[in-house]
N, C-alpha and C positions, 0 to 999 in steps of 0.2 A: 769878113777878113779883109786887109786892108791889101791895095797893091803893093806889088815892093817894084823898086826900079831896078835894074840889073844889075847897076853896083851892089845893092843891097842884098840881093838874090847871091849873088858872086863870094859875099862876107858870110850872109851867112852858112852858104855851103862851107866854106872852109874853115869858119869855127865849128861846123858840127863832124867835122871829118878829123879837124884835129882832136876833139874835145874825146870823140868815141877811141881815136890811136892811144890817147895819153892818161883819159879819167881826168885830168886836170883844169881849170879853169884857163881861157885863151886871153892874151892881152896883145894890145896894140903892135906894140913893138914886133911881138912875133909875129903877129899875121904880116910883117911887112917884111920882116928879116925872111920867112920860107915860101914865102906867097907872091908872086909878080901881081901884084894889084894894080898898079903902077898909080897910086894914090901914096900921097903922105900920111904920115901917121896919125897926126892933128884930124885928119880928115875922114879916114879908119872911126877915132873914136869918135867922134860926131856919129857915122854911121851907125854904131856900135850902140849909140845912147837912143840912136831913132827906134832901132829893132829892139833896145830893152822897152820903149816905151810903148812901142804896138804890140809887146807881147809875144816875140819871137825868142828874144833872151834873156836871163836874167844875170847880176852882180852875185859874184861869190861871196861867203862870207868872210872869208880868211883873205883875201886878195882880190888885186883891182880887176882881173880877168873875168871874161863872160863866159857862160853856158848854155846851152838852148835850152827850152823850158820843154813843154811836153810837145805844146802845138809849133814850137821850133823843131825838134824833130819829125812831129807828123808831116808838116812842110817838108822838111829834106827826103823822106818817106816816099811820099805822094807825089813829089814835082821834079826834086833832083837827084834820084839816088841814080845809077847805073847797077841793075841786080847782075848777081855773079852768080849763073845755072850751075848745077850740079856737072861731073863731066861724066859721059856715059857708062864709063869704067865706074864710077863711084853709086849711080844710081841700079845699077847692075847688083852690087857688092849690098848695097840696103835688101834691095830682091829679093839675095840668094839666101840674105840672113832671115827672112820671113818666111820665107816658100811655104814649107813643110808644114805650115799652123793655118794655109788657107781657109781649109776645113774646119779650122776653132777658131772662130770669131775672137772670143774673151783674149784666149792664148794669144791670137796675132796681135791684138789691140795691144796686149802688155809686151811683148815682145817689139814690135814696132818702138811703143814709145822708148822702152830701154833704149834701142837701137839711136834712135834720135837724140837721146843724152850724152849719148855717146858723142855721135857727129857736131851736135854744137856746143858740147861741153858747158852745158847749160841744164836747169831742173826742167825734163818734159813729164807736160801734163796730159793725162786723154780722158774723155768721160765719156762714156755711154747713153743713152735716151731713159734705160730700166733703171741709172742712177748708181752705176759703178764709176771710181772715180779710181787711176794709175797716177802714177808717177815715181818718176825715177830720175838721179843725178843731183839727190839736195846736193852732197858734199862737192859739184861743182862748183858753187855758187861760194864756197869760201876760198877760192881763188881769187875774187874781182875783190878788189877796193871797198868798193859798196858797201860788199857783207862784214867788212871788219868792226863795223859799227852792229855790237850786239843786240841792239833792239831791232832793228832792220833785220837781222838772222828769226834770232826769236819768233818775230813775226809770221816770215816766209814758212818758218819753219811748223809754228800751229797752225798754218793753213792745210800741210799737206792732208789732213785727214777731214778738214772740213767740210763735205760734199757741198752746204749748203752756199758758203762762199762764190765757191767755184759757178755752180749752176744761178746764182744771181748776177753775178755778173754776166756772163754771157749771156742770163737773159736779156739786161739790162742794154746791152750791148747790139742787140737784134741778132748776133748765130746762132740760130735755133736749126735750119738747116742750107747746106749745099744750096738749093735753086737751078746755080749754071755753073757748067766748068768755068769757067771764068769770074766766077766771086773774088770782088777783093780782100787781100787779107785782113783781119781783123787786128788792130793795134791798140792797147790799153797801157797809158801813162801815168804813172806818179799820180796823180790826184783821182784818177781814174778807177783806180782800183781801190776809192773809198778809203782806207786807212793811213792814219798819220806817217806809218815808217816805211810807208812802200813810196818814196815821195823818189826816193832817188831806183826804183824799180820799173819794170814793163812787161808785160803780157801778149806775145805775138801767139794770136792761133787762126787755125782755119778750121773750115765744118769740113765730115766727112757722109757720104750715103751711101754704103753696101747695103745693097737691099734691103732687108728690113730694118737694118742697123743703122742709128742715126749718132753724134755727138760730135767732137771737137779733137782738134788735137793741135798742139804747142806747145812753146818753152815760157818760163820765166826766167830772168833772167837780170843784168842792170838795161838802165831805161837806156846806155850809151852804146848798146851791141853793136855787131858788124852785122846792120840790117840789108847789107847789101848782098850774103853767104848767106844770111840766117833767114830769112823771108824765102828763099827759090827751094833750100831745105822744106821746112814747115808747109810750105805746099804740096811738095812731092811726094810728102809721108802725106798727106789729107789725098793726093789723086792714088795714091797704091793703096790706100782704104778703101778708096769707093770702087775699084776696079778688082784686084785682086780676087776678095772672096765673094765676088758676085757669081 
């Protein structure tokens, strides 16, 4: 991976923060008119063309504006994001809505995940080690942009039952289990997830380890979420797995 220099770093944090507020493609102009860069525009796109061509973002196809690609997002991800924790009040209120299924693993597993479809208004997925597979909130996902594009639907949509899917990629992926509280989260992009119509798609999960109990838990969702809300989530439902019903 190539370095970037801080202007570059600077751009492309702000086409990937505009690009996830709007679903839209970013061009020049704007990043000058909302953004103190304190570069010219001429200069913007220069920059613009360097980071399409190492691979941080690509040309839309309807318009001159860019987009981050997969590994533009894992950048902004991994290097620039600021995460936004849950606030004690709201981790509390996930809690209270689990409590009482400590005792049924299966039960809190599904439970949980609802619960998490909920909060990030996104499709969660959970699986288990024995090769049970939840989820809940397709019909969030015809909200975004994204999914108005009916084979992208379609798609997501014959996943939900596909165990085999699901469990290849993660394994694919290396979450097989936990390790350490401190695992970082697992993110899968657009190409990543193997199929042609999940290109504008993403897959955030983490592993979970209640005692005997091992699997995964996440959202799908578009590859442009508010990863900076949606990642401190997805973690907090994978630590009240592995603690709760132990």
């Amino acid at each position: 991976m190539a370095d970037l220099t801080q202007r570059q770093i600077k751009i492309l944090k702000c086409i990937t923060e505009e690009f996830i507020d709007s679903a839209s493609p970013v061009g020049s102009e704007n990043l000058e008119r909302k953004f103190s860069l304190g570069i010219s525009s001429a200069t913007i796109r220069n920059e613009m063309s360097s980071l399409t061509q190492l691979g941080y973002l690509k040309k839309s196809h309807l318009s001159a504006g860019r987009m981050p690609t997969s590994m533009g997002l894992k950048y902004y991800v991994r290097n620039l994001m600021t995460p936004k924790s849950m606030s004690v009040t709201e981790e509390i209120g996930v809690k209270e809505r689990v409590w009482d299924y400590r005792n049924e693993f299966d039960r809190l597993l599904k439970e949980a995940t609802r619960e998490l479809a909920v909060r990030t208004r996104a499709m969660a997925v959970s699986t288990t080690d024995h090769g049970s597979i939840y989820s809940y909130g397709a019909s969030n996902l015809l909200e975004e942009p994204e999914f108005f594009n009916i084979d992208v639907t379609k798609t997501v949509l014959s996943l939900i039952d596909n165990n085999n899917f699901w469990f290849d990629i993660v394994s694919r992926s290396g979450g097989s289990n936990r390790g350490t509280s401190e695992q970082v989260i697992h993110l899968l992009i657009g190409e990543d997830l193997g199929l042609e119509h999940l290109e504008p798609c993403g897959f955030i999960y983490q592993t979970y380890e209640a005692g005997p109990h091992r699997g995964i838990v996440g959202i799908v969702g578009p590859a442009r979420c508010h990863y900076q809300s949606i990642i401190p989530v997805v973690d907090y439902f994978a630590d009240l797995l592995s603690t709760i019903s132990r």
